[in-house]
C-alpha positions in Angstrom: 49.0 62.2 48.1 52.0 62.5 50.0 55.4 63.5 48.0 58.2 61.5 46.7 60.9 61.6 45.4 62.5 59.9 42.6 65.1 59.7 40.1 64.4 61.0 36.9 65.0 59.3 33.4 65.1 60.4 30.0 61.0 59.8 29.8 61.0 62.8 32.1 62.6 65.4 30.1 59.8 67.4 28.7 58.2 67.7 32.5 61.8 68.4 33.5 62.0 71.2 31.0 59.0 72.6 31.9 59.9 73.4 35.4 63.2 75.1 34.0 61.4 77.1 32.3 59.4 78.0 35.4 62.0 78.4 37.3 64.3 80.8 35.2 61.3 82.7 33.9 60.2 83.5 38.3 64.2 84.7 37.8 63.4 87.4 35.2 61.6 87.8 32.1 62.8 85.2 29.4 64.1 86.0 25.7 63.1 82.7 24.4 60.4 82.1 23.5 58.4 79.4 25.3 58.1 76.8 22.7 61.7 77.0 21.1 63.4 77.1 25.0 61.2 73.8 25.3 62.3 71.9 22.1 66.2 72.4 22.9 66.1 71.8 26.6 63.8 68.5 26.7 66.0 67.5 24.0 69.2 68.7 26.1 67.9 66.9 29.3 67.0 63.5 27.5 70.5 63.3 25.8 71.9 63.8 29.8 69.4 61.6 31.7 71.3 58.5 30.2 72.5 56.8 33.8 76.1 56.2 32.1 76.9 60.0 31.9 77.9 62.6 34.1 74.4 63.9 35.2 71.9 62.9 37.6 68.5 64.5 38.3 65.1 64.1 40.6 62.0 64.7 40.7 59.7 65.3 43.2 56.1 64.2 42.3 52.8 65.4 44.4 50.6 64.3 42.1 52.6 65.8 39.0 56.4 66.4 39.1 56.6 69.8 41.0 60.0 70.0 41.6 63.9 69.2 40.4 67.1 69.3 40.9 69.9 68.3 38.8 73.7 67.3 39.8 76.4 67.0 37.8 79.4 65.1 38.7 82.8 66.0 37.9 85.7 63.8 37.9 89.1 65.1 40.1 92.3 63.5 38.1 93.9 60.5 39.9 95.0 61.7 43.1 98.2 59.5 44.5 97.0 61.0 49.0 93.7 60.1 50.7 91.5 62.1 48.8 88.1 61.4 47.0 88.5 62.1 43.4 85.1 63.0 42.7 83.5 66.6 43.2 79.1 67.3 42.4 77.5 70.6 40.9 74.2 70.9 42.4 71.9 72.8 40.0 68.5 74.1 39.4 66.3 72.9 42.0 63.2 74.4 41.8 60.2 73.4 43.5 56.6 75.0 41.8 55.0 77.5 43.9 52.0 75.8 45.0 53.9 72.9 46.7 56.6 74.8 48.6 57.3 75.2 52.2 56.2 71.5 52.5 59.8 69.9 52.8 60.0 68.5 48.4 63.5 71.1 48.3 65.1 69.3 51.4 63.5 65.6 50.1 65.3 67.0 46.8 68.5 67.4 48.4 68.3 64.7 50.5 67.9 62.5 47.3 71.1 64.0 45.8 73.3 64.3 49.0 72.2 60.3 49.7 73.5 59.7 46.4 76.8 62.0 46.3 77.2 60.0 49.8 77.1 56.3 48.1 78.9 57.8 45.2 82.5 58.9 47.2 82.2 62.7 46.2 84.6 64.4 48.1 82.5 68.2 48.0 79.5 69.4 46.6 79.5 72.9 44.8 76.1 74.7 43.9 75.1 78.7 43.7 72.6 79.3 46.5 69.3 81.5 45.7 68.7 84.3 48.9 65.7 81.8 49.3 67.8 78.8 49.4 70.3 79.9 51.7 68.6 78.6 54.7 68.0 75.2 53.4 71.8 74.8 52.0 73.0 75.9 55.6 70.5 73.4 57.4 72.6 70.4 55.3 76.3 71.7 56.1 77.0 73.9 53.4 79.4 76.9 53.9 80.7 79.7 52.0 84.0 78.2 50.4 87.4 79.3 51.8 89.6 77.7 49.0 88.0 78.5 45.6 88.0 81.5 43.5 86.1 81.9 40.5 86.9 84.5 37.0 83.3 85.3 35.8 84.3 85.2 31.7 80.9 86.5 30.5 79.0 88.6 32.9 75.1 89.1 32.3 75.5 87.1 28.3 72.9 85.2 27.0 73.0 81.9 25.2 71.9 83.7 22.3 74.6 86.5 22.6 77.3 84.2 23.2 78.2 83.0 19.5 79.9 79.6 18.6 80.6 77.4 21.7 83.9 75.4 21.7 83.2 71.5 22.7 
């Protein structure tokens, strides 16, 4: 079976979650355990893939979904000059082992670019892997020139970092 890709929807979520997992657990070892990270992310990611918010995500499916990304968008206030007022987050994209190095990360990102495209984002932000960098260049990205960044919480866990402020 060839891939594809597709948009996801909330039915997705616990497959979705699943390949977080994966994906942050390749990173290092995790601190959650497996079953309780599961619960709050599917639930998390259902609550998002409702197509009237801010987030967007895909799957790519060869036979099972092996692979994600996720986009955020993020609205610029009203700007009175030429300039789109819409900016994309490009997050976790994660493709499972077995089916890399077959093309589902730039079908992936050619899913979410196509969309940023139809959607009038003005830039698209994301944190590159080492791996990923290669990809991420192939498609026009380019270390910024006009952001900076203040990392608040260094190395903190979800766990570690007490009440969050909504």
């Amino acid at each position: 079976m060839t891939p594809s890709v597709r948009r996801a929807s909330p039915a997705d979520a616990a497959a979705l979650a699943r390949l977080r997992f994966d994906f942050r657990a390749e990173l290092g070892e995790p601190t959650e355990p497996s079953a309780a990270f599961l619960l709050r992310c599917e639930s998390w990611m259902a609550k998002r893939l409702d197509p009237s918010g801010p987030w967007r995500a895909w799957v790519v499916e060869s036979p099972a979904a092996t692979g994600s990304l996720w986009l955020q968008l993020i609205e610029k206030l009203p700007n009175p000059v030429d300039e789109l007022e819409r900016h994309a987050y490009i997050t976790s994209v994660y493709v499972a082992p077995p089916a890399r190095g077959a093309g589902a990360g730039q079908m992936l990102l050619n899913a979410a670019l196509d969309f940023c495209r139809q959607a009038a984002v003005d830039s698209v932000i994301l944190w590159p892997s080492e791996r990923s960098r290669t990809l991420y260049a192939r498609n026009g990205f380019t270390p910024p020139a006009d952001i900076l960044q203040a990392v608040l919480h260094p190395g903190r866990s979800y766990a570690s970092a007490g009440s969050v402020v909504s």
